[in-house]
Structure formats: structure tokens, C-alpha cells
OpenMM code with the backbone's topology and positions (N, CA, C; nanometers):
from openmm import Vec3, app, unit

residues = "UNK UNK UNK UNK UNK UNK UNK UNK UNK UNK UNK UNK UNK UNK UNK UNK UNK UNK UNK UNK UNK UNK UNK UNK UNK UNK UNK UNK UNK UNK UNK UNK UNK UNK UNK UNK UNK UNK UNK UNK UNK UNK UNK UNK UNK UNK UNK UNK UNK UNK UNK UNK UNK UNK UNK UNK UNK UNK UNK UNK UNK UNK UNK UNK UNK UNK UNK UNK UNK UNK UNK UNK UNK UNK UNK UNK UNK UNK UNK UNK UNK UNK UNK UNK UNK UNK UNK UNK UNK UNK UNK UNK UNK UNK UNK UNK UNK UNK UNK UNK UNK UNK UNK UNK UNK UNK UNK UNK UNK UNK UNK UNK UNK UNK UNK UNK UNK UNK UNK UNK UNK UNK UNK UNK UNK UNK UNK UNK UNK UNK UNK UNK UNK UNK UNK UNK UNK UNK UNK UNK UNK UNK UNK UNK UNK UNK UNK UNK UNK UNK UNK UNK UNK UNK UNK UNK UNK UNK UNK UNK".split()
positions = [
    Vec3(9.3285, 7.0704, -1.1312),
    Vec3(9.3025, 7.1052, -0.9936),
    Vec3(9.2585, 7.2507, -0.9883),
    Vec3(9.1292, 7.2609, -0.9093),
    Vec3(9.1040, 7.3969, -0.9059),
    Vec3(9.1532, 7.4943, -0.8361),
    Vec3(9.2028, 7.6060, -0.8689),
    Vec3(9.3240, 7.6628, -0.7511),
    Vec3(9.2649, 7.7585, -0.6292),
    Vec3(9.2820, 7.7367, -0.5205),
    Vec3(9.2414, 7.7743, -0.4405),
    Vec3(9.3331, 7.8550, -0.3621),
    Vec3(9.2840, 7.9674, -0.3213),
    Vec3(9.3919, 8.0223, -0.2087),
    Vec3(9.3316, 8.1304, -0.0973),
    Vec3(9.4156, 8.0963, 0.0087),
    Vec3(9.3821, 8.1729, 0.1424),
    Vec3(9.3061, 8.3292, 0.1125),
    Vec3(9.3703, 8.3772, -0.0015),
    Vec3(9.4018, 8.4979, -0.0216),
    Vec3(9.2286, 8.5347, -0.0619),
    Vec3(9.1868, 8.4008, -0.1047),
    Vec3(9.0446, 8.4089, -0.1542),
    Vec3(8.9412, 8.4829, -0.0248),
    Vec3(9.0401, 8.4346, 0.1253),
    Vec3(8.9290, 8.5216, 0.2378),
    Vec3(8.8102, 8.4029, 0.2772),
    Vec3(8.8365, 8.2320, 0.2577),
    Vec3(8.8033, 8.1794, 0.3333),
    Vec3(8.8551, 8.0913, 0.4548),
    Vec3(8.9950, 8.1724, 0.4873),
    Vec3(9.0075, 8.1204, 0.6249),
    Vec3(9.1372, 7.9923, 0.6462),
    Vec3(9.2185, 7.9955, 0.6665),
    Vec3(9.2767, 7.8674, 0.6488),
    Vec3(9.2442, 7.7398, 0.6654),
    Vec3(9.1896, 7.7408, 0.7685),
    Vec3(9.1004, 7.6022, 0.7758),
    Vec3(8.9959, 7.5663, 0.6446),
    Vec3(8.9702, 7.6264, 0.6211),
    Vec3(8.8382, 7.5983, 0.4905),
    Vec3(8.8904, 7.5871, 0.3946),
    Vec3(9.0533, 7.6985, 0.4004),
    Vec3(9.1205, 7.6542, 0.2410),
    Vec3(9.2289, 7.4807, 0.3057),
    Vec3(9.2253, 7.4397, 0.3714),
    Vec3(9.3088, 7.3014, 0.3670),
    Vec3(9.2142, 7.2280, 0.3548),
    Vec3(9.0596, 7.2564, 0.4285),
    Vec3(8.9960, 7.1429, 0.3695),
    Vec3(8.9250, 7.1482, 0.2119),
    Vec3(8.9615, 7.2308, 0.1332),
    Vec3(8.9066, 7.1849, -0.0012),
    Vec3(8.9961, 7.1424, -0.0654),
    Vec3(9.1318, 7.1951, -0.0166),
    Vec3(9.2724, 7.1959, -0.0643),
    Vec3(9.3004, 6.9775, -0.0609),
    Vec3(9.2674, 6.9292, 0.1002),
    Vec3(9.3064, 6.7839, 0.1188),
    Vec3(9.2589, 6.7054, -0.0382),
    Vec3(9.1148, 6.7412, -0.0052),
    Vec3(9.0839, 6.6082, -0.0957),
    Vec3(9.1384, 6.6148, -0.2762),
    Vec3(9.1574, 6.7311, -0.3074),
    Vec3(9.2412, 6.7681, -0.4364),
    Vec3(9.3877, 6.6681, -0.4707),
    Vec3(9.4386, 6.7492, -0.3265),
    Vec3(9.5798, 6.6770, -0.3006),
    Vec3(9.5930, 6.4698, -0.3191),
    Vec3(9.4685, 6.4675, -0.2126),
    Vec3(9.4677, 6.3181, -0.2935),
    Vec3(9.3853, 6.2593, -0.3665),
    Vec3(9.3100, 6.3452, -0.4338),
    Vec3(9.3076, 6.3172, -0.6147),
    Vec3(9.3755, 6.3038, -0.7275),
    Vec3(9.5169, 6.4078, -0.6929),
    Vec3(9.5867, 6.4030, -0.7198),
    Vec3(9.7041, 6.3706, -0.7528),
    Vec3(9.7456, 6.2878, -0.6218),
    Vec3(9.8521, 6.1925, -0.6228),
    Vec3(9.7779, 6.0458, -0.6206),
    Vec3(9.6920, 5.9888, -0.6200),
    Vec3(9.5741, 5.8952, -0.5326),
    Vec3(9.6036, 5.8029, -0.6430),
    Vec3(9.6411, 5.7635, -0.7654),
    Vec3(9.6606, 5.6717, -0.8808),
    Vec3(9.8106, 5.6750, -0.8973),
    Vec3(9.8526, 5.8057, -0.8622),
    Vec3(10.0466, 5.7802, -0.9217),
    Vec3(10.1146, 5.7369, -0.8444),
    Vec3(10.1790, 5.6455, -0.9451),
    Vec3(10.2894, 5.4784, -0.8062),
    Vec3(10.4062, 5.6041, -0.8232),
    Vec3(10.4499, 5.7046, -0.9142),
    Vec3(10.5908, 5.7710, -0.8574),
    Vec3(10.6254, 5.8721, -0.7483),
    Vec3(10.6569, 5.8381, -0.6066),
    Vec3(10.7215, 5.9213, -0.5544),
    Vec3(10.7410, 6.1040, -0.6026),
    Vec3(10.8363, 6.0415, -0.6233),
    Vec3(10.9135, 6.1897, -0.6720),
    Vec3(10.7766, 6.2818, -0.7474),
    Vec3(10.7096, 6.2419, -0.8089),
    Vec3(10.6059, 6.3233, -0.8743),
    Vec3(10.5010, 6.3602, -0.8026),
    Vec3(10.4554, 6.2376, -0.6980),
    Vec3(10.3539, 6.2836, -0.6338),
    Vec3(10.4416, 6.3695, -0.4598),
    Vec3(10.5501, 6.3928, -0.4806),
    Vec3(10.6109, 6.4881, -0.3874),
    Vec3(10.5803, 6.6258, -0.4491),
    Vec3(10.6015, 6.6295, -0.5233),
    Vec3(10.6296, 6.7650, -0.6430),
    Vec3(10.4980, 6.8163, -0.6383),
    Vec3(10.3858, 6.7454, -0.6671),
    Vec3(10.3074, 6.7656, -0.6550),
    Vec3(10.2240, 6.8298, -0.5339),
    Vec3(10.2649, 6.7545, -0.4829),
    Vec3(10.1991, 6.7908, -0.2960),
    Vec3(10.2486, 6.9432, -0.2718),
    Vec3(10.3781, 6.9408, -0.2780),
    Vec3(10.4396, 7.0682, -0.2402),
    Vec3(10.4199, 7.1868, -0.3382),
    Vec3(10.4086, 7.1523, -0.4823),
    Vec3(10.3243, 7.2456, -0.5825),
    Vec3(10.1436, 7.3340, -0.5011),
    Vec3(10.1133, 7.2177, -0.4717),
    Vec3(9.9705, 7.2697, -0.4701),
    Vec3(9.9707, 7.3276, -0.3175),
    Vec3(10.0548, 7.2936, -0.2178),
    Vec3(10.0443, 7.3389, -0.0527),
    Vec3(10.1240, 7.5119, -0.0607),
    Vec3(10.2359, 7.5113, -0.1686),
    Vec3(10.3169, 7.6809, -0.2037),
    Vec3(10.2531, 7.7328, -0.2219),
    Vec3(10.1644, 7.6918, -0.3589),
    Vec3(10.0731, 7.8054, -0.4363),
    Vec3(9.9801, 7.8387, -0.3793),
    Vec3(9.8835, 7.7501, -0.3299),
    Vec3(9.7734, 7.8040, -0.2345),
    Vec3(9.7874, 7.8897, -0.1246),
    Vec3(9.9055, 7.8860, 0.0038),
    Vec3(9.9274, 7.9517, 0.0604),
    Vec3(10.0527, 8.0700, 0.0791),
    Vec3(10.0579, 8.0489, -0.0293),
    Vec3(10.1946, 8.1680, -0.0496),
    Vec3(10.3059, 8.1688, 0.0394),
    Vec3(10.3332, 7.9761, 0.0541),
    Vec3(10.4440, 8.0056, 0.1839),
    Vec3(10.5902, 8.0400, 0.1168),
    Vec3(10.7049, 8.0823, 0.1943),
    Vec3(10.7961, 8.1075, 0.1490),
    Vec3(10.9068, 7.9882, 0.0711),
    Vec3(10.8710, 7.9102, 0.1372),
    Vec3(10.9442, 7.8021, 0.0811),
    Vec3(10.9010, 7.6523, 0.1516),
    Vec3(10.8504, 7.5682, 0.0554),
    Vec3(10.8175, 7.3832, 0.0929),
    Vec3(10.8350, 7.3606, 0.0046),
    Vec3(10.8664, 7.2086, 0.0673),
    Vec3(10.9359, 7.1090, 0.0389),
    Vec3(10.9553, 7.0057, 0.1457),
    Vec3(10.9880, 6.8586, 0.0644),
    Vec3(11.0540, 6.7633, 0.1043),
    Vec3(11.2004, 6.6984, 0.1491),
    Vec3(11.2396, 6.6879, 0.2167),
    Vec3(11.3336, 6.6083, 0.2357),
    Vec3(11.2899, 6.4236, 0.3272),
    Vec3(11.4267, 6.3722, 0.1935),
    Vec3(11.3880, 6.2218, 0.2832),
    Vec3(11.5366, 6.1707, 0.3403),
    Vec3(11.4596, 6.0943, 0.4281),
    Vec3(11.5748, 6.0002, 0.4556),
    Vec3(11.6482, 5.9261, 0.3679),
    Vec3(11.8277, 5.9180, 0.3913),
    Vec3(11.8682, 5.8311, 0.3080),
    Vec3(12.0433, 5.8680, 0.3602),
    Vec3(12.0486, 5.7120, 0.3734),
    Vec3(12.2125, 5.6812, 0.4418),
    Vec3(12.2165, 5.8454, 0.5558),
    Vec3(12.1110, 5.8136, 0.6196),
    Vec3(12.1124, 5.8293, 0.8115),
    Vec3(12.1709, 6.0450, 0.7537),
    Vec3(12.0604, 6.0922, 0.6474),
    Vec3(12.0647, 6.2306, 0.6314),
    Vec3(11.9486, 6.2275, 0.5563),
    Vec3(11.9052, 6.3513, 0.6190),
    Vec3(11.7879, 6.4292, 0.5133),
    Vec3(11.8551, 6.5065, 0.4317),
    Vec3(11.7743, 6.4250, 0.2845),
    Vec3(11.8571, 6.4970, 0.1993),
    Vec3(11.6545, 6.5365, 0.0866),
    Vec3(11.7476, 6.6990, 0.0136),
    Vec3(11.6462, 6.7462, -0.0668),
    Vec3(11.5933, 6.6781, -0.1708),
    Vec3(11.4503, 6.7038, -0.1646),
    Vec3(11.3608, 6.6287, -0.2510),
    Vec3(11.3065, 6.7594, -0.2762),
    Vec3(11.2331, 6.7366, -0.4125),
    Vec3(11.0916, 6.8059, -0.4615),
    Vec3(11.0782, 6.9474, -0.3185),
    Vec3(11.0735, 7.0742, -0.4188),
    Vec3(11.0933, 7.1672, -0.2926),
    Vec3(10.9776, 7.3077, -0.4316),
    Vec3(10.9980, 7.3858, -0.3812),
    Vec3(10.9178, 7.5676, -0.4236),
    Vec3(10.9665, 7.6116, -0.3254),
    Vec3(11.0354, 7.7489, -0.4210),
    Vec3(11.1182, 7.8331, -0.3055),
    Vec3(11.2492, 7.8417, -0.4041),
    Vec3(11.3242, 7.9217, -0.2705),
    Vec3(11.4275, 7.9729, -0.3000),
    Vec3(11.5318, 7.8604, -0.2874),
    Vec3(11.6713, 7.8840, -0.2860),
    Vec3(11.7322, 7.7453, -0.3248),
    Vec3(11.7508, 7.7144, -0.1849),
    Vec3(11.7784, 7.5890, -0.1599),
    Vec3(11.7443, 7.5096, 0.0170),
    Vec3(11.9252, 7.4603, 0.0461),
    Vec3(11.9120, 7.4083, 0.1766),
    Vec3(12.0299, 7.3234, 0.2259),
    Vec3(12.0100, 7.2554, 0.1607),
    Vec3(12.0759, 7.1100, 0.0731),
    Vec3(12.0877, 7.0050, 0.0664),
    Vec3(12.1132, 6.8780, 0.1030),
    Vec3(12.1591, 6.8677, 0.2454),
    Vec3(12.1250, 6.7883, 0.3183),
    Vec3(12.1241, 6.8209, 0.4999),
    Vec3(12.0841, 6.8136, 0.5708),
    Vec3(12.0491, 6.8108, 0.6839),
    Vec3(12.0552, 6.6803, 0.7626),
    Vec3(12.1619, 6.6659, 0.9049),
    Vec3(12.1983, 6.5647, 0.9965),
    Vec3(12.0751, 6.5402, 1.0641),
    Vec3(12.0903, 6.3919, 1.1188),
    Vec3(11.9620, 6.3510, 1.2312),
    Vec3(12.0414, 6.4634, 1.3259),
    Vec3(11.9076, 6.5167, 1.4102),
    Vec3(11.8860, 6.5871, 1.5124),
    Vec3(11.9677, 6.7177, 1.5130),
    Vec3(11.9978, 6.8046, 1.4090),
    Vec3(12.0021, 6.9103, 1.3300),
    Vec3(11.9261, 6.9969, 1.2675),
    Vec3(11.8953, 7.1207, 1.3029),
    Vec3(11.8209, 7.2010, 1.2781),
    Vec3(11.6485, 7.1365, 1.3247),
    Vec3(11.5973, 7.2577, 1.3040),
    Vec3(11.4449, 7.2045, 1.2810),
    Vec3(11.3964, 7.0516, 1.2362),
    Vec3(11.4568, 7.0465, 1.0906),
    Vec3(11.4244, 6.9262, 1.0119),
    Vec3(11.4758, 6.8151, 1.0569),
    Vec3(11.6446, 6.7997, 1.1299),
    Vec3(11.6745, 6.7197, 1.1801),
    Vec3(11.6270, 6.6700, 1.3085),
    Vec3(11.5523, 6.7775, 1.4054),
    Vec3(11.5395, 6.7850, 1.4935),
    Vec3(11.3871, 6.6928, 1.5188),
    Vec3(11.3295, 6.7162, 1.4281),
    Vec3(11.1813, 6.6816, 1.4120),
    Vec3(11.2159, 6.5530, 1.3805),
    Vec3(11.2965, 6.4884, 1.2875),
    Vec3(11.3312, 6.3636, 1.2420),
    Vec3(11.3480, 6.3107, 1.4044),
    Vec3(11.4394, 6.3640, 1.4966),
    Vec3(11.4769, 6.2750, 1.5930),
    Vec3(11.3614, 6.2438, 1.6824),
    Vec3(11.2383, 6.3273, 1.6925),
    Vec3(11.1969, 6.3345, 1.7676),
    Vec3(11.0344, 6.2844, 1.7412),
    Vec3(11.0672, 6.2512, 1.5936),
    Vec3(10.9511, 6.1924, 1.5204),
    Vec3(10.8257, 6.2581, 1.5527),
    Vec3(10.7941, 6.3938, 1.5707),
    Vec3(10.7411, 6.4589, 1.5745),
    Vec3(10.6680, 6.6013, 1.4918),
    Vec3(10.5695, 6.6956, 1.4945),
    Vec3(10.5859, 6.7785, 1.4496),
    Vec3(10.6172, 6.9235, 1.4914),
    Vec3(10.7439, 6.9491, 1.4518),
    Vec3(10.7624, 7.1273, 1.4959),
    Vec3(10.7193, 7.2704, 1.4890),
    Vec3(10.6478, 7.2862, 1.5074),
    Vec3(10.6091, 7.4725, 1.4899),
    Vec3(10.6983, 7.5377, 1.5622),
    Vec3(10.7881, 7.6299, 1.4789),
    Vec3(10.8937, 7.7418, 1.5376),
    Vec3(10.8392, 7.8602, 1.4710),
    Vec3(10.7845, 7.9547, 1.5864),
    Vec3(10.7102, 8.0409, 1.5784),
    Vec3(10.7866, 8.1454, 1.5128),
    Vec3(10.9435, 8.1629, 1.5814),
    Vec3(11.0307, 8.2710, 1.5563),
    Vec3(11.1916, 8.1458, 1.5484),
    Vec3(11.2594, 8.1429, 1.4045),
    Vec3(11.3323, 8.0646, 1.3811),
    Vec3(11.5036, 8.1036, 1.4974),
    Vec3(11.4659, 8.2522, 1.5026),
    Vec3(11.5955, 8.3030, 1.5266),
    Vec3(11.6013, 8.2788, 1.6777),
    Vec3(11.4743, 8.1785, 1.7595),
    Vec3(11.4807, 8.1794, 1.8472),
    Vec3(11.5327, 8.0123, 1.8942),
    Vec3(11.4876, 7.9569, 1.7885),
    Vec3(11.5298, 7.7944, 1.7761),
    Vec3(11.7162, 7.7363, 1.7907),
    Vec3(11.7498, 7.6879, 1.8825),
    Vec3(11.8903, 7.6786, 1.8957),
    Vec3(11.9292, 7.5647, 1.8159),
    Vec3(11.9682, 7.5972, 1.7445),
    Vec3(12.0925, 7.5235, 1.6607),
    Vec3(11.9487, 7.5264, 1.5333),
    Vec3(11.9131, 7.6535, 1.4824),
    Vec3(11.8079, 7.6627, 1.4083),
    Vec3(11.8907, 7.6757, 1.2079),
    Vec3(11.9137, 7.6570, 1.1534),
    Vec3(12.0259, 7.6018, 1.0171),
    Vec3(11.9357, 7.7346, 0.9342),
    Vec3(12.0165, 7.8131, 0.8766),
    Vec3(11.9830, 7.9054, 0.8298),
    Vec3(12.0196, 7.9384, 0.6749),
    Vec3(11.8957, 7.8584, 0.6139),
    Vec3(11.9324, 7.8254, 0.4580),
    Vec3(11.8853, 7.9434, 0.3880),
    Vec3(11.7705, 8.0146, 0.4588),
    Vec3(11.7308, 8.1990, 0.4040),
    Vec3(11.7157, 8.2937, 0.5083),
    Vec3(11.7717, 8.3620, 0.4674),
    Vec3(11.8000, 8.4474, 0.5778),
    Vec3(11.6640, 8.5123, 0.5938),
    Vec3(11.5539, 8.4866, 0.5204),
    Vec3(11.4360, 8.5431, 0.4983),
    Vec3(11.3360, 8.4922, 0.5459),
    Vec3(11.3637, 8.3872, 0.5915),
    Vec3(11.3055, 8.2347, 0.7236),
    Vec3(11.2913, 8.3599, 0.8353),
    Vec3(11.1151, 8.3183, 0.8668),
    Vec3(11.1025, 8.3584, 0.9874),
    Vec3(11.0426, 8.3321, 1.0877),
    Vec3(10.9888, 8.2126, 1.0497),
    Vec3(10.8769, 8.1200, 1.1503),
    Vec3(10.8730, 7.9461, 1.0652),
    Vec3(10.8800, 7.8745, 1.0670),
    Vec3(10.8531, 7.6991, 1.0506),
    Vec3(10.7664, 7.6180, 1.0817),
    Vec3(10.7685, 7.5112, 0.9965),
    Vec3(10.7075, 7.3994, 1.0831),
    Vec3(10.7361, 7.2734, 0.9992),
    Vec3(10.7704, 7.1568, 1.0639),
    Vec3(10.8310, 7.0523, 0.9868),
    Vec3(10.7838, 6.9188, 1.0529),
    Vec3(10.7109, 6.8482, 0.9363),
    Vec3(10.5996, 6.7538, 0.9642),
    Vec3(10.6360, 6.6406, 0.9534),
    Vec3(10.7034, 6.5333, 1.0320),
    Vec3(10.7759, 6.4014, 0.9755),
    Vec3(10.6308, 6.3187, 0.9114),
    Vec3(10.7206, 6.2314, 0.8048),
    Vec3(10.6007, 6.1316, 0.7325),
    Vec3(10.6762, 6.0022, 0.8543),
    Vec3(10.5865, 5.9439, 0.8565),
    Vec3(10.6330, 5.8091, 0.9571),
    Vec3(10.5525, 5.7354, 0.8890),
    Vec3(10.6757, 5.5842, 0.8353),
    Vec3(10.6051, 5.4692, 0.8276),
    Vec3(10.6274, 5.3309, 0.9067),
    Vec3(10.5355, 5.2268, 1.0230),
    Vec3(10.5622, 5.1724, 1.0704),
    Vec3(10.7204, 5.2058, 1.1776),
    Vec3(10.6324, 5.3471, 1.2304),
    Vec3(10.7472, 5.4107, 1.3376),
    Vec3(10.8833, 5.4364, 1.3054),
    Vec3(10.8859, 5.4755, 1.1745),
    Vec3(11.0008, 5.5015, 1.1170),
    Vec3(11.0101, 5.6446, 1.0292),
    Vec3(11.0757, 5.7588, 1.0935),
    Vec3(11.0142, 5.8190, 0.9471),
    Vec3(11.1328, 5.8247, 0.9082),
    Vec3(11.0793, 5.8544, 0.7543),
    Vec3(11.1345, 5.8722, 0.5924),
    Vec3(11.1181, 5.9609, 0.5643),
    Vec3(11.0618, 6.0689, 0.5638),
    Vec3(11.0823, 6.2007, 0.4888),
    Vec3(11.0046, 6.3192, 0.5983),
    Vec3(11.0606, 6.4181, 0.5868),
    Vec3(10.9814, 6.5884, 0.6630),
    Vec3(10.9199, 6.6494, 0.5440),
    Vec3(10.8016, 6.7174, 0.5867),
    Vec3(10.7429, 6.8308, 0.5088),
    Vec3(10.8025, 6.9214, 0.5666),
    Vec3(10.8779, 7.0200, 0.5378),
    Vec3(10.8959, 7.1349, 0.5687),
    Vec3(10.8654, 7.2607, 0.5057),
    Vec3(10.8152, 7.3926, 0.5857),
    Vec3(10.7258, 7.4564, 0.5372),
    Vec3(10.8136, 7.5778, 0.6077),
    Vec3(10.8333, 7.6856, 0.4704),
    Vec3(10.8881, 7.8145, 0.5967),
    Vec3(10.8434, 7.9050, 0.5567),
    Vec3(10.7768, 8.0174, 0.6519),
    Vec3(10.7406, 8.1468, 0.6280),
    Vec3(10.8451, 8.2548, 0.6634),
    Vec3(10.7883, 8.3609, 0.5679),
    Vec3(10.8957, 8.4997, 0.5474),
    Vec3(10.8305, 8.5970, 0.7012),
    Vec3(10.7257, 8.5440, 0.7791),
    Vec3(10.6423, 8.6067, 0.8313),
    Vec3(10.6551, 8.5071, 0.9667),
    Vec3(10.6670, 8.5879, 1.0858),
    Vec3(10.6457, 8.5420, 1.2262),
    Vec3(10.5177, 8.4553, 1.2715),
    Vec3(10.5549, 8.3426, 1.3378),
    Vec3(10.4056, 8.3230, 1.3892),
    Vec3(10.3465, 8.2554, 1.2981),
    Vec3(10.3643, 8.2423, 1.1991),
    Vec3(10.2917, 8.1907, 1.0658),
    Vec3(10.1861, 8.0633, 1.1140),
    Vec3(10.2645, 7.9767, 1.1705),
    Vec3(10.1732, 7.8208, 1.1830),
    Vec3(10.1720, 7.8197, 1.3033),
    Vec3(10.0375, 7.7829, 1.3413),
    Vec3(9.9458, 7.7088, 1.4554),
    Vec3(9.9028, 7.5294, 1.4202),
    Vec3(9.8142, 7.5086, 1.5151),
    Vec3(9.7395, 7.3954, 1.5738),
    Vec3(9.6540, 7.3240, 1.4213),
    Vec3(9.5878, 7.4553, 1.3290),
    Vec3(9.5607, 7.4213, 1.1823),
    Vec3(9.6459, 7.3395, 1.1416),
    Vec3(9.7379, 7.4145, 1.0847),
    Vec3(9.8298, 7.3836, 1.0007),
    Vec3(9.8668, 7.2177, 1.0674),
    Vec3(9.9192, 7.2379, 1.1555),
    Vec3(9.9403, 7.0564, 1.2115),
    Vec3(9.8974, 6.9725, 1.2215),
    Vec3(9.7880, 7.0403, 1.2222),
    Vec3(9.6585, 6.9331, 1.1748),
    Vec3(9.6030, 6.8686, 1.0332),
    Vec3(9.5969, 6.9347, 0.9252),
    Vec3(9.6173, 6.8964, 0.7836),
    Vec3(9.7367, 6.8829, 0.7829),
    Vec3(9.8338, 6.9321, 0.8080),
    Vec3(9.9762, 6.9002, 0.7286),
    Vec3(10.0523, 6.7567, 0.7891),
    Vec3(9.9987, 6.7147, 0.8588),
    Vec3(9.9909, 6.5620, 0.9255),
    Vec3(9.9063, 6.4808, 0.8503),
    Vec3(9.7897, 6.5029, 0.8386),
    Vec3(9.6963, 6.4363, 0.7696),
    Vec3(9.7758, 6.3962, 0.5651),
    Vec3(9.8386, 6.5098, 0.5413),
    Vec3(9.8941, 6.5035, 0.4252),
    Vec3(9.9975, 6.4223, 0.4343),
    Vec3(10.0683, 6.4120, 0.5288),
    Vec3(10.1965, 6.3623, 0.5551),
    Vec3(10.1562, 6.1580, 0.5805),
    Vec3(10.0326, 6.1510, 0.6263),
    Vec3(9.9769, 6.0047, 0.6456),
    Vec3(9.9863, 5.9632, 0.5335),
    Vec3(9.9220, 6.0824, 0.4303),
    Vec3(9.8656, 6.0210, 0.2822),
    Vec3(10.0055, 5.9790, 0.1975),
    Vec3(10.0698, 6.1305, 0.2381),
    Vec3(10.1996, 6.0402, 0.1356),
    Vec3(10.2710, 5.9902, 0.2334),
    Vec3(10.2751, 5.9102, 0.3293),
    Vec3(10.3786, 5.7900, 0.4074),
    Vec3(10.3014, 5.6163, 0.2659),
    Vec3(10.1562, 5.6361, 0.2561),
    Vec3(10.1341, 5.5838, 0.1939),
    Vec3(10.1713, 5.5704, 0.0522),
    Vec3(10.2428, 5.6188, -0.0197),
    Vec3(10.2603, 5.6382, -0.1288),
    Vec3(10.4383, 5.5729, -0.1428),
    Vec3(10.5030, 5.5414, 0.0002),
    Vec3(10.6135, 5.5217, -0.0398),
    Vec3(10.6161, 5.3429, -0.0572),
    Vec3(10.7204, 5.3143, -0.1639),
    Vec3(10.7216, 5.1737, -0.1147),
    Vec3(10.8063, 5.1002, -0.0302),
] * unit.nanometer
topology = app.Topology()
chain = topology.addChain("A")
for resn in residues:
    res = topology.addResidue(resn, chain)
    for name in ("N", "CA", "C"):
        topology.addAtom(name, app.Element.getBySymbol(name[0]), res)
């Protein structure tokens, strides 16, 4: 995979779209989960230098950690708890501009300073969040939710 990054000075939008189709080149043949998580979240860190992503999935009614980059995370997270739980309940996606402003916001780095957490939904169910945190305010907009949804379609597909 050719490595690409923001830092290169074309823009975020221009780096997710050369960034998508990589991503599912990448996972686009592998039947394993767990690898093509690792993967996803390998190539979405490095490119944009976020502070910490990763996965968590559902399992016995908690998000629990999957495949992550970063510093070390919660390990599991309640439905409708924190950000991640919160997004789970609401099967939605969250942008928290400023974390310290988010109520009942779970504070796994104290170095968290803005979010956004992307449920995968399959057949109106989701199974796993992308979660994405910056050391930096403000970090994610309308972009970001926009590919990082689109990524989140690709791997809902990948589960069995």
C-alpha cells in the first residue's frame, strides 16, 4: 500500500479518497475479521496522525476492544456509555468537537480532545464502532463522516 498522508498538503478530502480504494484492496480478498480490522485502523492512524483508532465490537450486550493504534484504551464500554456507547445506542455517527464537553464522556486519555465514533451496522444492527480520537480540538467535520461511514459499510461487509 502506498502511504499516503495529510501531511503530504493534499487536503483531507483528497487524502481519504486515495486512501478508500487502498483500504479495500486491502481487506477486499481477506475472509479474517480481526486482520482486516487491524488493517483498516493501521492504514486510517498512519495516514492521518490521529491520536488513537480503533475498533470495538459488540459482544454479550458490551463493546469490547478490538484491533486499535494508540495508546492503551478502555476495554470494554456499556450500551449507551460514553461516546462509543452512546453512538452504539443511537446507531449513529458522533463528532465531539470538545470531549470535555460531552456528558458522561469516559476518559481513557487524558490527552483526548475531540472524537468521532462511526457505528458499522448490519441489517439495522450494529456490531462494531470505529472510533477515532484526536489530541487536538475540533479535529472532525462533515469529511471525515463521510468516508469514515463509507469504510464502516465496507467492513459491516466483511463480518459473517
Amino acid at each position: 500500500m502506498e502511504e499516503i498522508s495529510i501531511a503530504q498538503g493534499i487536503g483531507k478530502q483528497a487524502t481519504y479518497q486515495q486512501l478508500l480504494p487502498q483500504i479495500e484492496a486491502l481487506i477486499g480478498d481477506e475472509p479474517d475479521l480481526t486482520a482486516n480490522l487491524a488493517n483498516t485502523v493501521a492504514a486510517l492512524h498512519h495516514t492521518f496522525k490521529f491520536w488513537w483508532t480503533g475498533f470495538y465490537l459488540v459482544q454479550n450486550n458490551q463493546l469490547v476492544l478490538a484491533p486499535f493504534q494508540g495508546p492503551v484504551a478502555c476495554t470494554r464500554i456499556n450500551f449507551g456509555k460514553g461516546v462509543c456507547g452512546t453512538a452504539w445506542q443511537q446507531k449513529q455517527t458522533l463528532i465531539v468537537p470538545d470531549v470535555e464537553k460531552f456528558e458522561g464522556h469516559i476518559a481513557c486519555s487524558s490527552a483526548t480532545q475531540s472524537e468521532i465514533v462511526v457505528p458499522v451496522i448490519i441489517d439495522g444492527e450494529v456490531v462494531a464502532v470505529l472510533d477515532i480520537d484526536s489530541e487536538h480540538l475540533n479535529n472532525f467535520d462533515e469529511t471525515d463522516k463521510t468516508y469514515l461511514e463509507q469504510i464502516a459499510l465496507f467492513i459491516g461487509k466483511k463480518f459473517n
